[in-house]
C-alpha positions in Angstrom: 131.2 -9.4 116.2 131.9 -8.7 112.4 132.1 -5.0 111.9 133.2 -4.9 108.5 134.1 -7.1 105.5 136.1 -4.7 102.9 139.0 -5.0 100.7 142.3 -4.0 102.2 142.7 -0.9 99.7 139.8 0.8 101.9 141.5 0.2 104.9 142.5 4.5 105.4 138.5 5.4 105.0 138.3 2.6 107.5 140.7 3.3 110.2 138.9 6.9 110.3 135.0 5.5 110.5 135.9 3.1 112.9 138.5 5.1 114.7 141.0 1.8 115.2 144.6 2.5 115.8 146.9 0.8 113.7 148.6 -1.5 116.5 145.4 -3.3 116.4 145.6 -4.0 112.3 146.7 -7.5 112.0 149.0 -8.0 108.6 149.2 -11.8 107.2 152.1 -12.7 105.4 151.3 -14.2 101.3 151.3 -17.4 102.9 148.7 -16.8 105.8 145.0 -16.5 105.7 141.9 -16.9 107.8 138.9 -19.2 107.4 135.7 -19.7 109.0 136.1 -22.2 112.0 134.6 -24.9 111.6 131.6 -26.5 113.3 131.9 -30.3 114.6 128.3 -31.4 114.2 128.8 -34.5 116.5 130.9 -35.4 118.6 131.2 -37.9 121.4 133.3 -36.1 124.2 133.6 -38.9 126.6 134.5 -41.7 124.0 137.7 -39.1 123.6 139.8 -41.4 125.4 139.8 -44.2 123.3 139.9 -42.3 120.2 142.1 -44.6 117.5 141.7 -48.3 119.4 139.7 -49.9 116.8 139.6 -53.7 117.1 138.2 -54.6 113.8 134.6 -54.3 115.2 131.1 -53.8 113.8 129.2 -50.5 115.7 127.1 -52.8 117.6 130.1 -55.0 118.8 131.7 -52.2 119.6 129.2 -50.4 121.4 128.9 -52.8 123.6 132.6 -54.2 124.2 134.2 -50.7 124.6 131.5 -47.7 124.3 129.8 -48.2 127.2 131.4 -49.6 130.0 133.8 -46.8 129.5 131.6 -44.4 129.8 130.1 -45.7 132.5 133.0 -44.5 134.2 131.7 -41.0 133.9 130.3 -41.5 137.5 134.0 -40.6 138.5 134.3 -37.4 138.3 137.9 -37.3 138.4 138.1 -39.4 135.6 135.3 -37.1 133.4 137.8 -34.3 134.2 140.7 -35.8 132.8 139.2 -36.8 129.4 136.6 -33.6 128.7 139.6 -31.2 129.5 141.5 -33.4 126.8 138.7 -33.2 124.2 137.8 -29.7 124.5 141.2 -28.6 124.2 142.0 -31.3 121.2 139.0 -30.1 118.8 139.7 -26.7 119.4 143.6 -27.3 118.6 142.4 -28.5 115.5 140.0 -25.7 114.4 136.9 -26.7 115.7 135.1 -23.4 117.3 131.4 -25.2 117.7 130.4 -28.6 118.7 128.2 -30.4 119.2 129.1 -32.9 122.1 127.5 -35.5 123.7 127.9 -36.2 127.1 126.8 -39.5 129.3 123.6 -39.9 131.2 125.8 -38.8 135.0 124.8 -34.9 135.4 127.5 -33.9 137.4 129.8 -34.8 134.6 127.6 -33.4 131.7 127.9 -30.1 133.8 131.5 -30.3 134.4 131.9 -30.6 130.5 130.1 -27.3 130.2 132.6 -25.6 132.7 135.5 -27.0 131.6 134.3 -25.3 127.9 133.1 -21.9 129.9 136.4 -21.8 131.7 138.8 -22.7 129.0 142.1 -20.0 130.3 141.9 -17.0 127.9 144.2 -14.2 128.0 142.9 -11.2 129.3 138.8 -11.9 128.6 136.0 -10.6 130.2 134.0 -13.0 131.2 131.0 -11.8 131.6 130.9 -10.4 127.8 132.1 -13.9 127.1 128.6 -15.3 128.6 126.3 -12.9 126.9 128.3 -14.2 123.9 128.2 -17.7 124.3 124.5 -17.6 125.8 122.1 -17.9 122.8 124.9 -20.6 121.2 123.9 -22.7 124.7 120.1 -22.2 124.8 120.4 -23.1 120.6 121.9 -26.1 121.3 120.2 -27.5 124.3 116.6 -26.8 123.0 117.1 -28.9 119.8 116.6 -32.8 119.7 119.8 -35.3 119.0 120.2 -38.7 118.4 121.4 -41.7 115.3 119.2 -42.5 112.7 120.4 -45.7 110.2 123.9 -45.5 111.0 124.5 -49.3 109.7 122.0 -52.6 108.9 122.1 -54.3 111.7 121.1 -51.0 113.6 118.2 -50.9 111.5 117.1 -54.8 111.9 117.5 -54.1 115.6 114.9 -51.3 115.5 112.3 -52.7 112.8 112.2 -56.1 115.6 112.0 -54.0 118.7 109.3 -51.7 116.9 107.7 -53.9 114.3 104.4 -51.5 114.1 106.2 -48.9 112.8 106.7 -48.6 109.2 110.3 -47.1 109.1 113.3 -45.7 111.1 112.1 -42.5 110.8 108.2 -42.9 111.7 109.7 -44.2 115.1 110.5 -40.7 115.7 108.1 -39.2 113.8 105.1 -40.8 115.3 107.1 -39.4 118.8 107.3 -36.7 117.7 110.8 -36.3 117.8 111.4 -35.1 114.4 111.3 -30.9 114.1 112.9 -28.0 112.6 115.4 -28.1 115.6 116.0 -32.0 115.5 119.3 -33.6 114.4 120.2 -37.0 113.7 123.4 -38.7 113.1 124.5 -41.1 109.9 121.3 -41.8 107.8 123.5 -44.4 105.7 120.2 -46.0 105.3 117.3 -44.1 104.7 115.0 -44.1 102.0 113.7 -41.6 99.5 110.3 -42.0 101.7 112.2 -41.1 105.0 114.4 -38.3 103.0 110.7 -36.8 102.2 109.8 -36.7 105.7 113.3 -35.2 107.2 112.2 -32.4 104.4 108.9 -32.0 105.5 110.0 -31.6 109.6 113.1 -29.9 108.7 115.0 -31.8 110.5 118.9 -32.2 109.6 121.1 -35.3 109.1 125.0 -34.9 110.1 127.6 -36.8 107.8 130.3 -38.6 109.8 132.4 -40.2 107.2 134.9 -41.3 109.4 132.9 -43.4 111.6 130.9 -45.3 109.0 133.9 -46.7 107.3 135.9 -47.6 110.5 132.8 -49.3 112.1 131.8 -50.5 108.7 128.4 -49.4 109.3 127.6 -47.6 105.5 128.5 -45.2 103.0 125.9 -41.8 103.2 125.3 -40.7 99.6 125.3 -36.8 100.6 124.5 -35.7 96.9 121.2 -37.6 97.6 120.4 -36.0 101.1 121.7 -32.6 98.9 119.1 -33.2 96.2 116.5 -33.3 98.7 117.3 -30.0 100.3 117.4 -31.1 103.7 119.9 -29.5 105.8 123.4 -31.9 106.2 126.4 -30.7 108.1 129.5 -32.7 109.2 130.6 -34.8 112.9 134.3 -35.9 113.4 131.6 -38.5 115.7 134.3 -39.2 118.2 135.4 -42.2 119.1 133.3 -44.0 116.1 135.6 -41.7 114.2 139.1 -41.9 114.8 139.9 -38.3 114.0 139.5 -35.3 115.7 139.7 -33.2 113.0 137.0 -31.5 111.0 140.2 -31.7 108.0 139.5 -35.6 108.4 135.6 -35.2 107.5 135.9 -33.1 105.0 138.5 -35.3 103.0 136.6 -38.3 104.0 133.3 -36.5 102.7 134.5 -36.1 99.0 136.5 -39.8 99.4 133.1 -41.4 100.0 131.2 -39.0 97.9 133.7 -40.3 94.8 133.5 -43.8 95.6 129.3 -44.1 95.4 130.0 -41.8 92.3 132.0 -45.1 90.5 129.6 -47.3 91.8 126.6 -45.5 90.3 125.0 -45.7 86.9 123.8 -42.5 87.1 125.7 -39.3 86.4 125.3 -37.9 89.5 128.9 -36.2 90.4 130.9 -36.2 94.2 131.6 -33.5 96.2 133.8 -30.6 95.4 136.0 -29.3 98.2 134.2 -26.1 98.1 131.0 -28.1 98.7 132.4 -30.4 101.7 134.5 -27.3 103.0 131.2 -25.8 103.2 129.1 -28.6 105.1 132.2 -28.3 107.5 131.0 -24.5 108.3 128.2 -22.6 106.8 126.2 -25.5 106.3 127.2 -27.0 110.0 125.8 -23.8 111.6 123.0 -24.0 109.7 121.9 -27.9 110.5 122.6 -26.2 114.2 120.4 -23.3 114.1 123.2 -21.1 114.2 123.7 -20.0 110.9 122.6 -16.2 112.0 125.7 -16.1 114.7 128.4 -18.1 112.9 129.5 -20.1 109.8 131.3 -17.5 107.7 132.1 -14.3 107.9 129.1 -12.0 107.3 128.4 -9.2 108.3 126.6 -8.7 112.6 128.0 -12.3 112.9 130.8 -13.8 115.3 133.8 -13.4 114.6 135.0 -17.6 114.5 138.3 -18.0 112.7 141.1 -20.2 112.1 144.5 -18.1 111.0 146.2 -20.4 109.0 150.3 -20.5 107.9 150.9 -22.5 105.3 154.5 -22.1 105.8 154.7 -23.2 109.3 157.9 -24.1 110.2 156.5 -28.0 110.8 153.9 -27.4 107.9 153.2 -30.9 106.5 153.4 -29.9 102.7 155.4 -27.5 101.0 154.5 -24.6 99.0 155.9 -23.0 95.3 156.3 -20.1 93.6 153.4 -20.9 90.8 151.2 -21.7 94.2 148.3 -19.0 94.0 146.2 -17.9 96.9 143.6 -20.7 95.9 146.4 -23.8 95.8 147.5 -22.7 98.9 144.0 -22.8 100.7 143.2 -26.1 98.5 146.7 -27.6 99.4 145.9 -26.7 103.6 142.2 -28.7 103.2 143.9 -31.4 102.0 147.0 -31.9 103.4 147.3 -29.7 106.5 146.8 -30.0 110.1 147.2 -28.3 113.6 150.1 -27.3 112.8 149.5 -24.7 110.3 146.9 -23.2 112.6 148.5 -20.5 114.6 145.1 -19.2 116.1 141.9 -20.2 117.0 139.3 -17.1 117.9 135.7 -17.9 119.1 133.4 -15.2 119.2 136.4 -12.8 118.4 138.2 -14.0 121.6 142.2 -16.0 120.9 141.6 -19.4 122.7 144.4 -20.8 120.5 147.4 -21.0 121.4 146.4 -21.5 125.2 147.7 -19.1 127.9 148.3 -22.6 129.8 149.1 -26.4 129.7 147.3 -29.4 131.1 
């Protein structure tokens, strides 16, 4: 847990409050710095093997050609092994410290998929503090509601002819009532302001993927709009619809499309800022969870999920200055880094990254 939050110059007054020695003060170079990790707000964990094999199709066509007979291989427990280690350790590699995965319909595997994230080899951890830790994350996510919502047009025909007495999309949940204040839905490319107004109403939140909706073609989520309308939005890589792992990806694929409806529109409504997409990748994640009083920055009483980053890895994938200030640095990392300028990945204060062993 976050202790403290003070400026560096405080750190004597500190050291005799908290009574910390000074092998466990941590000094980052002028090139290093820690973020908040980020949150991945959905996430398919058994598509994870065929993550980047595309084949130019639509998300119905591809659904039903390559989605789901490979998952149902999930019976094979084997095989669920294999490709949930893979994921878990992959999104964490990359700086994702919560997500939200999807699993397949075969228990056993679900189940495995929450050992293999329990039981992820960390040096020198209690476990049992690690549980109480990780407990209320757990029951948070499992009481909530998850599905898609409007992800592309011919989604949408399919559901207003299967359902034709309901209105909308949305009333199909509604009317279930599947829509609450712990419900979250995937894409919304399509809703309109009528739905948006109901979303508000339930509290319910919408996760972006970005990724996914341009490499499926399905539609392009106008996130200033689902902004305007105060309902809570966070971010999903949305694995293997997306072909990145990478939070990175969604946030530069956030402002991207954000930019692109901006040219398109007639209105004066601006894109995202990076601080704004940067945000929906953490803060705002946690909070379209309902995890915003445990994670999502680093307040005060909350978990201590970070990324520590080095710009100047030695395989760091841009290149720094001497005019570079603390800001270009972080701005040039959002945009242009990757997993290898992050040299550790803590979760609930613990180092999971780098991993104590290989698969």
């Amino acid at each position: 847990m976050i202790a403290f939050f003070e400026p560096a110059d405080g750190q004597d007054k500190l050291v005799k409050k908290w009574g910390f020695k000074a092998s466990d003060i941590q000094e980052l170079s002028n090139n290093e710095f820690f973020m908040p990790g980020m949150v991945d707000a959905h996430i398919h964990a058994p598509q994870y093997s065929f993550t980047g094999i595309r084949g130019n199709m639509t998300l119905l066509q591809w659904l039903e050609k390559t989605t789901y007979p490979v998952e149902a291989e999930f019976k094979k427990i084997d095989f669920a092994e294999e490709v949930y280690t893979r994921a878990v350790r992959r999104t964490l590699k990359n700086g994702t410290t919560t997500a939200c995965y999807f699993a397949t319909i075969h228990t056993d595997a679900a189940l495995l998929l929450a050992d293999i994230i329990d039981n992820l080899p960390r040096s020198g951890l209690d476990e049992a503090a690690l549980i109480n830790q990780f407990q209320e994350r757990f029951v948070q996510g499992i009481l909530g509601k998850k599905s898609h919502i409007s992800e592309s047009k011919g989604e949408v025909r399919l559901i207003e002819s299967t359902f034709p007495h309901y209105q909308h999309y949305t009333e199909l949940y509604d009317k279930n009532k599947l829509l609450t204040n712990k419900t979250i839905m995937a894409h919304g490319c399509y809703l309109s302001d009528e739905e948006l107004d109901i979303f508000k109403h339930r509290g319910a939140a919408i996760i972006h993927c970005p990724n996914s909706n341009i490499s499926l073609k399905s539609g392009l989520l106008n996130t200033r709009k689902i902004l305007n309308h105060n309902i809570k939005l966070g971010l999903g890589t949305d694995v293997a619809g997306g072909y990145s792992v990478s939070m990175l990806d969604a946030i530069r694929n956030t402002i991207v499309v954000s930019e692109v409806l901006h040219l398109n529109s007639e209105t004066d409504e601006k894109g995202l800022t990076l601080k704004e997409a940067f945000r929906l990748a953490t803060l705002a994640g946690s909070q379209a969870l309902g995890l915003d009083h445990i994670i999502g920055n680093f307040e005060v009483g909350k978990e201590f999920d970070a990324l520590l980053i080095n710009a100047k890895a030695s395989d760091s994938p841009f290149d720094l200055f001497a005019s570079d200030h603390i800001e270009d640095i972080i701005e040039k990392f959002l945009y242009l880094g990757d997993d290898r300028n992050i040299e550790g990945v803590y979760v609930a204060g613990k180092l999971v990254v780098p991993f104590s062993s290989s698969v």
